[in-house]
C-alpha positions as CSV (number, residue, x, y, z in Angstrom):
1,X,-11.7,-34.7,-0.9
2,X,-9.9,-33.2,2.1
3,X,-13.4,-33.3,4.2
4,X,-16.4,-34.7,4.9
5,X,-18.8,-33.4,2.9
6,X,-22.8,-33.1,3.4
7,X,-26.3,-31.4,1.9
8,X,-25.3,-27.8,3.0
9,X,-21.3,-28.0,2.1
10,X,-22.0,-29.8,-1.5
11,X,-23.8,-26.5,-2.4
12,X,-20.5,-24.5,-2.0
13,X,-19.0,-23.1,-5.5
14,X,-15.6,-25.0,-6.0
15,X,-13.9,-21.2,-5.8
16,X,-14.8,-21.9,-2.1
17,X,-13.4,-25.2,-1.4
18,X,-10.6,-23.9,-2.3
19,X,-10.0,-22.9,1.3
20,X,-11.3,-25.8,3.3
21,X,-8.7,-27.9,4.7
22,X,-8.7,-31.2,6.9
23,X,-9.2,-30.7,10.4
24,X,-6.7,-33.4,11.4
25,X,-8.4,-34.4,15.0
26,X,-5.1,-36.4,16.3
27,X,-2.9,-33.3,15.6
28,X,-4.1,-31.8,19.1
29,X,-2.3,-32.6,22.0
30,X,-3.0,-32.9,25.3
31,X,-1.7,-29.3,26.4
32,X,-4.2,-28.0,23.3
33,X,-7.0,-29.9,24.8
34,X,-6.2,-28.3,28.3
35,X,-6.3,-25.0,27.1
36,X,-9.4,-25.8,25.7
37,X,-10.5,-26.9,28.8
38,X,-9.5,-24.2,30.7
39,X,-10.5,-21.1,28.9
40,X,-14.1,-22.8,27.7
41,X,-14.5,-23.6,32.1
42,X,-13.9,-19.7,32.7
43,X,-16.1,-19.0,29.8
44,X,-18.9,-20.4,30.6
45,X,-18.6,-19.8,34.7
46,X,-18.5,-16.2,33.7
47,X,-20.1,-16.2,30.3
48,X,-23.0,-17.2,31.9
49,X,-23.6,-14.1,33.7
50,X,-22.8,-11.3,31.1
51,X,-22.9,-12.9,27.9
52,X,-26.5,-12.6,25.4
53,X,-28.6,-15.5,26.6
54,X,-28.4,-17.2,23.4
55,X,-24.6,-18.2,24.2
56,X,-25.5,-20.8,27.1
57,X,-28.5,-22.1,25.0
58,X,-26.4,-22.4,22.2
59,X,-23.2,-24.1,23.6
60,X,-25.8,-27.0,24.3
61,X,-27.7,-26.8,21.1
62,X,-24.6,-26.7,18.5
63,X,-23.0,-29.5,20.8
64,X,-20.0,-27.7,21.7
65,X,-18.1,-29.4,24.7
66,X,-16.4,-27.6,27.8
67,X,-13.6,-30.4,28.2
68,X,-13.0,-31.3,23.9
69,X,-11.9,-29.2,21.5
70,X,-14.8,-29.6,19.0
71,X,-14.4,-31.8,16.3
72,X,-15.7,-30.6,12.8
73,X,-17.6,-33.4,11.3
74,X,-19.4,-34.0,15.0
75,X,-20.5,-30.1,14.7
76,X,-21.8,-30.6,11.5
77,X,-23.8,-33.1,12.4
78,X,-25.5,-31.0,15.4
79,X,-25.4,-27.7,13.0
80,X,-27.2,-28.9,10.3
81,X,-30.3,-28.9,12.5
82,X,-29.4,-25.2,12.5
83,X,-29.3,-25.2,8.9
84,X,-25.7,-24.5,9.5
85,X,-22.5,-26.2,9.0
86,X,-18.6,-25.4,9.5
87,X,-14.8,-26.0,7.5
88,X,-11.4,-25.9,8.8
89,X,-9.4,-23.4,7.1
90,X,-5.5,-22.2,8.0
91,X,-6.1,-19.1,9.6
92,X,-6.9,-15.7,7.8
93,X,-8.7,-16.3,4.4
94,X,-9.7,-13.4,1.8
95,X,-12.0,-11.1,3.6
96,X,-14.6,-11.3,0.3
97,X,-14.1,-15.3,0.7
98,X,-14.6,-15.5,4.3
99,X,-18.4,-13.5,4.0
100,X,-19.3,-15.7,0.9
101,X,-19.0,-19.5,3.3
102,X,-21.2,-16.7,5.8
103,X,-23.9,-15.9,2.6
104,X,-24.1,-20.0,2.1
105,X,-24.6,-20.8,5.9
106,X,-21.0,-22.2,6.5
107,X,-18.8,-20.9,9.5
108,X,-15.3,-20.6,8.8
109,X,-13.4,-22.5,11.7
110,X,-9.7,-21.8,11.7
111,X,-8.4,-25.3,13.2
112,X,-5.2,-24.6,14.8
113,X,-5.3,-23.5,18.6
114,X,-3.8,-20.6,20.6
115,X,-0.7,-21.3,22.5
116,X,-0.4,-21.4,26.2
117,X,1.3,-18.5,26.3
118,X,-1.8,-16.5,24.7
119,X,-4.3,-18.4,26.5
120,X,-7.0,-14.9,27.1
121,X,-6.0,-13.7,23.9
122,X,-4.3,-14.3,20.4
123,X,-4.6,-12.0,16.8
124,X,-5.0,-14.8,15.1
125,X,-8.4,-17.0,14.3
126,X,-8.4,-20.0,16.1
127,X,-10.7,-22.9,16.9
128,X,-11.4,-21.3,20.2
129,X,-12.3,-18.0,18.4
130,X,-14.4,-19.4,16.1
131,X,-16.0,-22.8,17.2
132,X,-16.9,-21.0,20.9
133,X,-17.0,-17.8,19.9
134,X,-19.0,-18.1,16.7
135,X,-20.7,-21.3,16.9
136,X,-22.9,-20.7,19.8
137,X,-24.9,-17.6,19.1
138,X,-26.1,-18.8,15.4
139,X,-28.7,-20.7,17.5
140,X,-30.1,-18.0,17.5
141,X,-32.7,-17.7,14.4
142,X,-32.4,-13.5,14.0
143,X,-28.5,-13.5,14.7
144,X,-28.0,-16.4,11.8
145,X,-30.2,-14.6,9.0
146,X,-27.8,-11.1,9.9
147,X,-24.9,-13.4,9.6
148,X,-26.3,-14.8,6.4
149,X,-27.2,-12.0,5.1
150,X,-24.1,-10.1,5.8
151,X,-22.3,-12.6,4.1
152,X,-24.6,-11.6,1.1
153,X,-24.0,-8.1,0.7
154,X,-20.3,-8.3,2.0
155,X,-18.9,-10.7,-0.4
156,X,-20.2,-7.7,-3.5
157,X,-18.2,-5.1,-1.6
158,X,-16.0,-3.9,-4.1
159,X,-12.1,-3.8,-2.4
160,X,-9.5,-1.2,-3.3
161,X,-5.9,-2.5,-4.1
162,X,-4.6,-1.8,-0.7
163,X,-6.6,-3.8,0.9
164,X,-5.3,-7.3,-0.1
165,X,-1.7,-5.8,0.9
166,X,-3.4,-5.1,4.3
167,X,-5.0,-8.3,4.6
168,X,-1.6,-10.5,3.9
169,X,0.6,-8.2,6.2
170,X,-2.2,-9.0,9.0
171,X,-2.1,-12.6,8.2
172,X,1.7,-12.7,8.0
173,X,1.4,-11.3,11.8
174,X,-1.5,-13.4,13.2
175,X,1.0,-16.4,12.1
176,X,4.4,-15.4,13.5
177,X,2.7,-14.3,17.0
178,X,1.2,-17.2,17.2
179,X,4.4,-19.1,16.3
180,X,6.9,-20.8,18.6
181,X,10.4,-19.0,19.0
182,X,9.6,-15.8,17.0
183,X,11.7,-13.1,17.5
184,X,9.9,-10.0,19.3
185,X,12.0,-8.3,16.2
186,X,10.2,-9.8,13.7
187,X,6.5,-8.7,15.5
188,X,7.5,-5.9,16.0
189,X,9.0,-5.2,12.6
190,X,5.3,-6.8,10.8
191,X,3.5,-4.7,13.3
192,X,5.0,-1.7,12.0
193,X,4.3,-2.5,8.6
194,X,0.7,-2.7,9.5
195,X,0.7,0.6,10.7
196,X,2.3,1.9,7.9
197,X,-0.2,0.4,5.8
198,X,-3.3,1.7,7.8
199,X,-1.9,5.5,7.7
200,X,-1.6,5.2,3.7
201,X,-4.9,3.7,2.8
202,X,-6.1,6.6,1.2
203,X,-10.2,6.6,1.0
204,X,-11.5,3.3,2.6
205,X,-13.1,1.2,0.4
206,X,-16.6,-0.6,0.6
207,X,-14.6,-3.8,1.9
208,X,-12.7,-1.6,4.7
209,X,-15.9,-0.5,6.2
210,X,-18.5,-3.5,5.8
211,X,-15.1,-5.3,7.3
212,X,-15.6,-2.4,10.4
213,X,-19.2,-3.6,10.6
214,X,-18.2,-6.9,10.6
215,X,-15.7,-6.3,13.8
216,X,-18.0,-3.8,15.7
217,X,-20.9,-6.7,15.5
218,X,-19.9,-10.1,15.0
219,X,-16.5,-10.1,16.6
220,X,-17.1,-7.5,19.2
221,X,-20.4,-6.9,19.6
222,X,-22.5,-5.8,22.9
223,X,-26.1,-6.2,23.5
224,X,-28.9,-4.7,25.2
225,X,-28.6,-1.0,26.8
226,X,-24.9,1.4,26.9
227,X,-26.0,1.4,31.0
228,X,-26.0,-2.8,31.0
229,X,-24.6,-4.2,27.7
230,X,-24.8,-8.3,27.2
231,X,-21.9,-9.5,25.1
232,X,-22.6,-11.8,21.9
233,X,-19.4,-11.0,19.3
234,X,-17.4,-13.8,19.2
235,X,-13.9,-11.6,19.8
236,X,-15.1,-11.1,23.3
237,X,-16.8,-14.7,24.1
238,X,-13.6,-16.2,22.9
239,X,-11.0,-13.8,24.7
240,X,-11.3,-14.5,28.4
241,X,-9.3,-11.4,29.1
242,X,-11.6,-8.7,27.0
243,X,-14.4,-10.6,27.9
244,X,-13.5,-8.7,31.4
245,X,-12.2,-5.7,30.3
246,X,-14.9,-4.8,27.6
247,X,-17.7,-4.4,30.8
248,X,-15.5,-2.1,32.5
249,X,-15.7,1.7,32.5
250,X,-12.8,2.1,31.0
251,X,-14.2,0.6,27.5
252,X,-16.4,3.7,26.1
253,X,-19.6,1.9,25.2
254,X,-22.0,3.9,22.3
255,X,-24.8,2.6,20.5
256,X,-24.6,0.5,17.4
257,X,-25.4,2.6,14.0
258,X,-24.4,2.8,10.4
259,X,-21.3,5.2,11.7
260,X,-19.6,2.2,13.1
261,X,-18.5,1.4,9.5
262,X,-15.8,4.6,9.7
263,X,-14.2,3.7,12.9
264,X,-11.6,1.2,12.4
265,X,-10.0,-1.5,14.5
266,X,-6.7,-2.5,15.9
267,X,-6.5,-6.3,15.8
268,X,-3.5,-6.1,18.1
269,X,-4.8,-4.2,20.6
270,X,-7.6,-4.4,23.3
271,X,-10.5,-1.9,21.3
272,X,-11.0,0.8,23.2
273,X,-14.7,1.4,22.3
274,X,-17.4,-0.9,21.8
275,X,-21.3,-0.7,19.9
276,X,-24.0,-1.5,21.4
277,X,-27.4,-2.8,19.4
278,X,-30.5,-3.3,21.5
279,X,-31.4,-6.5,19.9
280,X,-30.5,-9.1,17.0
281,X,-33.1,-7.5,14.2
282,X,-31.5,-3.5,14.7
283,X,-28.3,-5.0,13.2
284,X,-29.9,-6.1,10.0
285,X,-31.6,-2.7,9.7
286,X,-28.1,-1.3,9.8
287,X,-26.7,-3.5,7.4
288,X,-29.4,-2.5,5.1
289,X,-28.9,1.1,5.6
290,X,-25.1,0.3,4.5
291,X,-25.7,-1.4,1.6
292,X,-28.1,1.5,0.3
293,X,-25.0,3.7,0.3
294,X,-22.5,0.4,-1.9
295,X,-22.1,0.6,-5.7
296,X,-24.6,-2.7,-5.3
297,X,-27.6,-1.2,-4.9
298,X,-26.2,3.1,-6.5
299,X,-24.6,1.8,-9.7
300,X,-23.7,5.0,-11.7
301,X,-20.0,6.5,-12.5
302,X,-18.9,6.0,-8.7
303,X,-19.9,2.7,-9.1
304,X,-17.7,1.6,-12.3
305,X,-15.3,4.0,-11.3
306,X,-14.8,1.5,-7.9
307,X,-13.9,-1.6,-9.8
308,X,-11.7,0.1,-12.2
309,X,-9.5,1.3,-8.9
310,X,-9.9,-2.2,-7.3
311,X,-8.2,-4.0,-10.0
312,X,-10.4,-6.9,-9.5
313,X,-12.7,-8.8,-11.3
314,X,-15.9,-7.0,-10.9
315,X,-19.7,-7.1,-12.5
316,X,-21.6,-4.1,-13.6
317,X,-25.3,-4.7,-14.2
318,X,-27.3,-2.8,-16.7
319,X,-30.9,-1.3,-16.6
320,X,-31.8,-4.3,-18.8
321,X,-30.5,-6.5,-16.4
322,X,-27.4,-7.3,-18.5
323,X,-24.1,-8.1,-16.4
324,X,-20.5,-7.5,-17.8
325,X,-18.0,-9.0,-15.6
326,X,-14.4,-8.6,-15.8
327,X,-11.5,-6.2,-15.3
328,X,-12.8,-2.8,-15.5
329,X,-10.2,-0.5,-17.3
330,X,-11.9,2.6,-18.3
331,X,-15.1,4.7,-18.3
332,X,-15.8,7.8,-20.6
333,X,-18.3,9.7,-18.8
334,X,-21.0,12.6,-20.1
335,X,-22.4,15.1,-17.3
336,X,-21.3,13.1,-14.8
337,X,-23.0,10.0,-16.2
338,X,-20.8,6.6,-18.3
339,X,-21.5,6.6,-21.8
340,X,-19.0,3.8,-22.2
341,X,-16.9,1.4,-21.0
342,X,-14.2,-0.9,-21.4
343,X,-12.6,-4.0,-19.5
344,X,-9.5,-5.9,-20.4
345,X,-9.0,-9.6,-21.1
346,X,-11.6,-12.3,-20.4
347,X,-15.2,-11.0,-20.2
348,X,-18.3,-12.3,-19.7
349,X,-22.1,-11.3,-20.3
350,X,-24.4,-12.6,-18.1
351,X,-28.6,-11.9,-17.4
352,X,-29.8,-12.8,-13.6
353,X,-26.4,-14.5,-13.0
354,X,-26.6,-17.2,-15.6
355,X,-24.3,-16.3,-18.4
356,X,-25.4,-15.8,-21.6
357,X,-24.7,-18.5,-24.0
358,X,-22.7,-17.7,-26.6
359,X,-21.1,-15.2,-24.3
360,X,-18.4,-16.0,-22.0
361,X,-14.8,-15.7,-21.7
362,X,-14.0,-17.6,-24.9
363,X,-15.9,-15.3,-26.9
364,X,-14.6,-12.4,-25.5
365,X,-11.0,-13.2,-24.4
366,X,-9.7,-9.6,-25.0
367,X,-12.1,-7.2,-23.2
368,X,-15.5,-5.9,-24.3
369,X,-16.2,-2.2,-24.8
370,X,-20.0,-0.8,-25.2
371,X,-21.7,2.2,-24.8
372,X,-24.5,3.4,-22.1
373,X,-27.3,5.8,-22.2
374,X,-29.8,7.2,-24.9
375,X,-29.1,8.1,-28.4
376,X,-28.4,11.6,-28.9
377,X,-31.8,13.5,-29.3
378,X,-34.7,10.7,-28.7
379,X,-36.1,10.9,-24.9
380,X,-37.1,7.0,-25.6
381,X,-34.1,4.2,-24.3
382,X,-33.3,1.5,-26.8
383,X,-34.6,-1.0,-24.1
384,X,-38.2,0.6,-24.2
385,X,-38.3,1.1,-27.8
386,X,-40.9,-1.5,-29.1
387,X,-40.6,-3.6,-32.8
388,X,-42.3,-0.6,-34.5
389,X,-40.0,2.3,-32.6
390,X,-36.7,0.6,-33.4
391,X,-38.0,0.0,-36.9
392,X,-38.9,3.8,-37.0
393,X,-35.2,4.3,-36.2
394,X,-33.9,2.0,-38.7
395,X,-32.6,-0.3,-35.6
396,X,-33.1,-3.6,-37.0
397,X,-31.7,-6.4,-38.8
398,X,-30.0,-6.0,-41.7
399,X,-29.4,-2.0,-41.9
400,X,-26.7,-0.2,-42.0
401,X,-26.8,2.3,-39.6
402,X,-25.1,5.5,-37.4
403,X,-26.1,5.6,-33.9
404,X,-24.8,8.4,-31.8
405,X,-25.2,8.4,-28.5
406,X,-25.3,11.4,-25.7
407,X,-21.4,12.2,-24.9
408,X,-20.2,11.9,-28.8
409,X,-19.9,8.1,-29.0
410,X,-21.3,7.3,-32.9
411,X,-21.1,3.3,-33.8
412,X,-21.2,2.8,-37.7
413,X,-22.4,-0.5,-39.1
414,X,-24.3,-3.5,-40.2
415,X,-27.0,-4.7,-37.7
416,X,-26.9,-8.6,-37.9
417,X,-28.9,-9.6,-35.0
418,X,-30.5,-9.2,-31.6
419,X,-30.5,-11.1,-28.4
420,X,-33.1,-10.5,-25.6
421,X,-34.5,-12.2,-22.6
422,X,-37.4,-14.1,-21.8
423,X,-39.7,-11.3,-21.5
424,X,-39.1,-9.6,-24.9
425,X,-36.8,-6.9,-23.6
426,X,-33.4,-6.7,-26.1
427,X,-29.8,-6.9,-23.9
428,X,-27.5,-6.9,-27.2
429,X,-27.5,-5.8,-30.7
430,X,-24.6,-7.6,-32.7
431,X,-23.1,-5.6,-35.7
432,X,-20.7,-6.6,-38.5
433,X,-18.7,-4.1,-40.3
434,X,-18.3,-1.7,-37.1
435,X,-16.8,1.2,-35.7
436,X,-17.1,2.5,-32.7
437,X,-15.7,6.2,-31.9
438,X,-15.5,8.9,-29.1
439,X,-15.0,12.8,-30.8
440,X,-13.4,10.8,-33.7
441,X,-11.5,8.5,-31.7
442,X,-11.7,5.0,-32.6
443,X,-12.5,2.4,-30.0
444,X,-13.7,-0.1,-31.6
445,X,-13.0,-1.0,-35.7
446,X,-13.1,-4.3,-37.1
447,X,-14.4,-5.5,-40.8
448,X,-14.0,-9.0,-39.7
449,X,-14.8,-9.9,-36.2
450,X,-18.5,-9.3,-35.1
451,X,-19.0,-6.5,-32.1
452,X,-21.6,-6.8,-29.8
453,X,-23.6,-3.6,-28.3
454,X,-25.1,-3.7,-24.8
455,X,-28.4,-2.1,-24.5
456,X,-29.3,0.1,-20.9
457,X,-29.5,3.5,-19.9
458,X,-27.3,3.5,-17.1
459,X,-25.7,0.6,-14.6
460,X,-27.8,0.3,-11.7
461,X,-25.3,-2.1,-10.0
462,X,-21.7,-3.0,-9.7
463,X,-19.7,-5.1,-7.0
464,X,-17.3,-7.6,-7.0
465,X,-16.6,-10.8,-8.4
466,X,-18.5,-11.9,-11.7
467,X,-22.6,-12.6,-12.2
468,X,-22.2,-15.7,-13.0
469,X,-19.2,-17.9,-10.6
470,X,-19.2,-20.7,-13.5
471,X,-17.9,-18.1,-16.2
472,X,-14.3,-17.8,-14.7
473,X,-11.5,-19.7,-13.4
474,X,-11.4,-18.7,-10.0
475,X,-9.6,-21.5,-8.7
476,X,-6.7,-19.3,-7.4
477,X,-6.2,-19.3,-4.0
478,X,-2.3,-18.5,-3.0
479,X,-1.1,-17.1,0.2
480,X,2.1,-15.4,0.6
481,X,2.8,-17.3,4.0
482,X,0.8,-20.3,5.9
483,X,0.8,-20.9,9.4
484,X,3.5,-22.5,11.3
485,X,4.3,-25.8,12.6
486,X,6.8,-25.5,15.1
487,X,9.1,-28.4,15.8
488,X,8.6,-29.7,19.5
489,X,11.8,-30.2,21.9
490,X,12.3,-33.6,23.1
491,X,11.5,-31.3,26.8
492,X,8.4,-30.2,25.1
493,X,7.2,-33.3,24.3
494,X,8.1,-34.6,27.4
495,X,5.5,-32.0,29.1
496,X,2.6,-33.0,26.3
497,X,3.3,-36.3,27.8
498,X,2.6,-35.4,31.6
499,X,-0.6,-33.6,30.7
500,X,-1.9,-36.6,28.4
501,X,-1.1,-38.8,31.3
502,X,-3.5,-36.5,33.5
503,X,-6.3,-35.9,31.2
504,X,-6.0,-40.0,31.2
505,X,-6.3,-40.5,35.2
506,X,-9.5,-38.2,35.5
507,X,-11.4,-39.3,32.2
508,X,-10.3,-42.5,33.7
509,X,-8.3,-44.4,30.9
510,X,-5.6,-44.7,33.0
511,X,-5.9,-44.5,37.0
512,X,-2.7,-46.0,37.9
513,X,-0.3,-42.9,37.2
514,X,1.2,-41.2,39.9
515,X,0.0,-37.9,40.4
516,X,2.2,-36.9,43.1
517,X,5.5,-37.9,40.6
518,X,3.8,-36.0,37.6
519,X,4.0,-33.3,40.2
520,X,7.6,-33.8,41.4
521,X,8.5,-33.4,37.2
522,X,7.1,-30.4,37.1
523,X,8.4,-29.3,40.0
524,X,12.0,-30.1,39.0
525,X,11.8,-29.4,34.8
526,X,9.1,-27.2,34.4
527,X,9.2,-24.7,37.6
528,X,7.0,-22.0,34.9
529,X,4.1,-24.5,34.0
530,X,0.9,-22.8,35.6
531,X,-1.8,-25.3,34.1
532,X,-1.1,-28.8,34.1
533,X,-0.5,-27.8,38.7
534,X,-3.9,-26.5,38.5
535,X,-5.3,-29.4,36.6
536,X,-3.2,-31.5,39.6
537,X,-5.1,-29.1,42.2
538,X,-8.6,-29.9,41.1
539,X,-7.9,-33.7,41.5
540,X,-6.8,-33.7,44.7
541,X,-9.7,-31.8,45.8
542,X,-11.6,-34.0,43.9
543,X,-10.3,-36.9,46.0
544,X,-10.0,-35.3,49.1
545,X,-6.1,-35.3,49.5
546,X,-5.8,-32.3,51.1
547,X,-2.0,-32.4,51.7
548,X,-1.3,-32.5,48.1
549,X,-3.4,-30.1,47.0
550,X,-2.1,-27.7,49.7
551,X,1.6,-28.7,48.1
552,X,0.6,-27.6,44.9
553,X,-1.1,-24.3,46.0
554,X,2.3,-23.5,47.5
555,X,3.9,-24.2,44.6
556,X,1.4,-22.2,42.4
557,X,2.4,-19.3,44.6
558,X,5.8,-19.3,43.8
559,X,5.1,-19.3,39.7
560,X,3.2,-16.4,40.8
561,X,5.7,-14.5,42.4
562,X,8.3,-15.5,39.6
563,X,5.7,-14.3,37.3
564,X,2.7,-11.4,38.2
565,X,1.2,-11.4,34.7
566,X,0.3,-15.4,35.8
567,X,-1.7,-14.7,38.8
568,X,-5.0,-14.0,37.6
569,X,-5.2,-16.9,35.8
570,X,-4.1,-19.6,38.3
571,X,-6.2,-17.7,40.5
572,X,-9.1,-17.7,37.5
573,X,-8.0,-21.7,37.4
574,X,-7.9,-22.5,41.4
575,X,-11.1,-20.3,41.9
576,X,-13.3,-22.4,39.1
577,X,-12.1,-25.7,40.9
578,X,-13.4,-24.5,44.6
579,X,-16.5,-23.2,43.0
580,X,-17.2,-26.4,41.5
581,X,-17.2,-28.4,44.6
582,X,-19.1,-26.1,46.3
583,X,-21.8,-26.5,44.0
């Protein structure tokens, strides 16, 4: 096992660990930990002011430190108090993956850290994102059952086949943005691509807007009033620059409601509206206003009619409470109603999510085809027939019979047997001899093999992935491109070295190291370094040498003459030190 498991990870389907990855603590290096440092200092100075109050209460409850990136088994430790605990995965996963670890309490941490180069900001999930950003605010009780239960309802949102070619081409950009050395070619060329993509989606599907949802709340939510809006998605907690910008006028702010799930989102770009919800409990009244309008809860012809365009594995679920899972293919329909269906290769049958024994995929390797509705004629559903109306219609064992059913589809055969649930209620009738036709079409024929007939009216439910997660291999998980380690320059590692030997002197390890030479190196080899100078700055307040740090504020001037884009957040940086000794 590539992590340490406890009570609330060990109830994770395997399909799910898939995904989780070792953290690998010692990969950080000291210019990771100082970004940490940094942006989690300017967070919580300004945070503190503008962000929900559950933020501040919950960096201290979930045990989240200002000067360590978080380590994932500590968390866990702290978040299981929460009934909560987190993974390390690399970067983007599946959209329908990432909501499931939500649905069973598990926050998704992407390990790796932004650059110093895209210290306010990167596309691409990182440990800041997600352990500052995401972390804090499940503290509180009515924000972790919406994230819960959005994790619920999104991981049955049924995707189109688009949107896994959309998710990849984001992914592939999230990773060479955040890469070392890539060529602005190359981002500019993916970013393109992405745009091409989001003009040619054709109608969203349920995924693309509960994904909107998703970004308008939990990544870049506001709270409170459109006049004075509190922040609490983790987008803006985690982003010290849109932290900023999203409280200015020039972000339109418009309260939260169930039309947020048609505007989309620009992952590369600052969003230039925000929702605002006036507390925790309207957002799960949205999300179940949403979920009224998914195939999850409407079943019907739009329903199947979803999964067959998704090209996924999918479950419809019956009036009886039967649930077919597989590849939907096909759907004859009657006055706008199915009256059959068919899916290819492995199927399974399932009742309240437990397959049916004697039912899964290595009894039905090759599809299953059925039909829906009433017979043709009788007002009375097979499913509420009782033992004396089925007899009445010579539906029972051992009879040869003709059934047709509204919308021309006539099975011929022997009745062998019946299966049905615990409550008396028949799911399947099992014929021998059979054929199965549509206006004189066969669709089913076979003298030898047995077929099976569902029994319901009409599907009430269908959504992605199957009823039951033990009745399919789903141990699949391949990505097109995985993040990238980028080889360090002896120069580079040089400058990791200079900032470990600083984060030593003021946690102590190491008080002997000259400062003032640390300074002279940087001076000399790495005129552009902003942060390890202000790090430099704060200890010589700290100790009083005035001289020094007036040497270093002159040199921080020139970096930000060199470089304007730089002088908010040295200023940011120098600003957070003299506010600290003040106080």
């Amino acid at each position: 096992m590539s992590y340490e498991s406890n009570a609330i990870l060990d109830k994770l389907p395997r399909h799910l660990k898939q995904y989780i990855k070792p953290q690998k603590y010692e990969d950080y290096t000291a210019i990771n930990q100082a970004v940490w440092r940094y942006v989690m200092r300017k967070n919580v100075d300004y945070l503190s002011q503008v962000a929900h109050a559950s933020y501040v209460d919950g960096l201290k409850k979930t045990g989240i430190s200002i000067d360590y990136i978080p380590n994932m088994y500590g968390m866990n430790r702290i978040l299981k108090d929460l009934g909560w605990a987190a993974v390390a995965v690399d970067g983007f996963i599946p959209p329908s993956a990432f909501m499931e670890f939500q649905a069973y309490n598990v926050l998704v941490i992407a390990s790796d850290i932004r650059q110093l180069e895209h210290i306010e900001y990167t596309p691409a999930p990182d440990i800041i994102h997600e352990g500052a950003g995401h972390a804090p605010i499940i503290a509180n009780p009515e924000y972790a059952e919406y994230l819960r239960r959005f994790g619920e309802i999104g991981s049955k949102a049924i995707s189109s086949a688009k949107d896994f070619e959309l998710y990849e081409a984001v992914r592939h950009l999230s990773i060479i943005k955040e890469a070392l050395g890539t060529p602005q070619s190359d981002i500019d060329e993916a970013e393109s691509h992405i745009a091409q993509l989001q003009q040619n989606m054709g109608e969203p599907s349920e995924m693309a807007l509960i994904r909107n949802l998703h970004w308008w709340t939990v990544e870049y939510g506001l709270i409170g009033t459109v006049n004075n809006p509190k922040i609490y998605g983790a987008g803006l907690l985690s982003s010290i620059g849109e932290s900023t910008w999203c409280l200015t006028d020039k972000v339109k702010k418009i309260p939260y409601s169930v039309e947020a799930a048609h505007i989309s989102f620009d992952i590369t770009q600052p969003q230039p509206q925000l929702f605002v919800t006036p507390d925790f409990a309207y957002l799960s009244q949205v999300l179940e206003e949403f979920a009224n309008t998914m195939a999850l809860r409407k079943g019907g012809l739009k329903g199947i009619q979803k999964l067959i365009d998704s090209k996924a594995l999918g479950t419809i679920e019956l009036s009886t409470g039967l649930q077919i899972s597989g590849n939907f293919v096909e759907v004859i329909s009657h006055d706008n109603k199915p009256v059959y269906l068919q899916t290819h290769g492995e199927t399974a049958l399932s009742y309240r999510e437990k397959e049916l024994v004697g039912h899964g995929t290595l009894n039905h390797p090759n599809g299953f085809g059925t039909p829906i509705g009433r017979l043709k004629g009788i007002n009375l559903a097979i499913e509420d027939m009782s033992p004396r109306d089925l007899k009445a219609y010579n539906i029972f064992e051992g009879e040869e019979v003709s059934l047709e059913f509204e919308g021309n589809i006539k099975i011929i055969g022997k009745i062998i047997t019946g299966t049905r649930n615990l409550q008396g209620k028949i799911l399947l009738i099992t014929f021998e001899n059979c054929t199965v036709t549509h206006r004189g079409d066969i669709l089913f024929e076979s003298k030898e093999n047995l077929y099976n007939m569902a029994i319901g009216h009409e599907i009430v439910s269908a959504f992605n992935g199957p009823a039951d997660l033990e009745s399919f291999d789903l141990i699949t998980h391949t990505v097109s491109s995985t993040t990238l380690k980028a080889e360090i320059s002896s120069s580079g590692k040089k400058l990791e070295q200079y900032y470990e030997q600083i984060r030593h002197f003021r946690e102590g390890k190491n008080t002997t190291i000259s400062r003032n030479k640390v300074f002279g190196e940087l001076r000399e080899n790495y005129p552009e370094d902003w942060l390890l100078p202000v790090e430099l700055y704060e200890l010589a307040r700290t100790n009083g040498d005035t001289k020094f740090a007036q040497e270093i504020l002159v040199h921080l001037e020139g970096i930000k003459q060199n470089d304007p884009k730089l002088g908010h957040l040295i200023d940011d940086g120098l600003g957070l030190v003299d506010k600290s000794l003040i106080l």
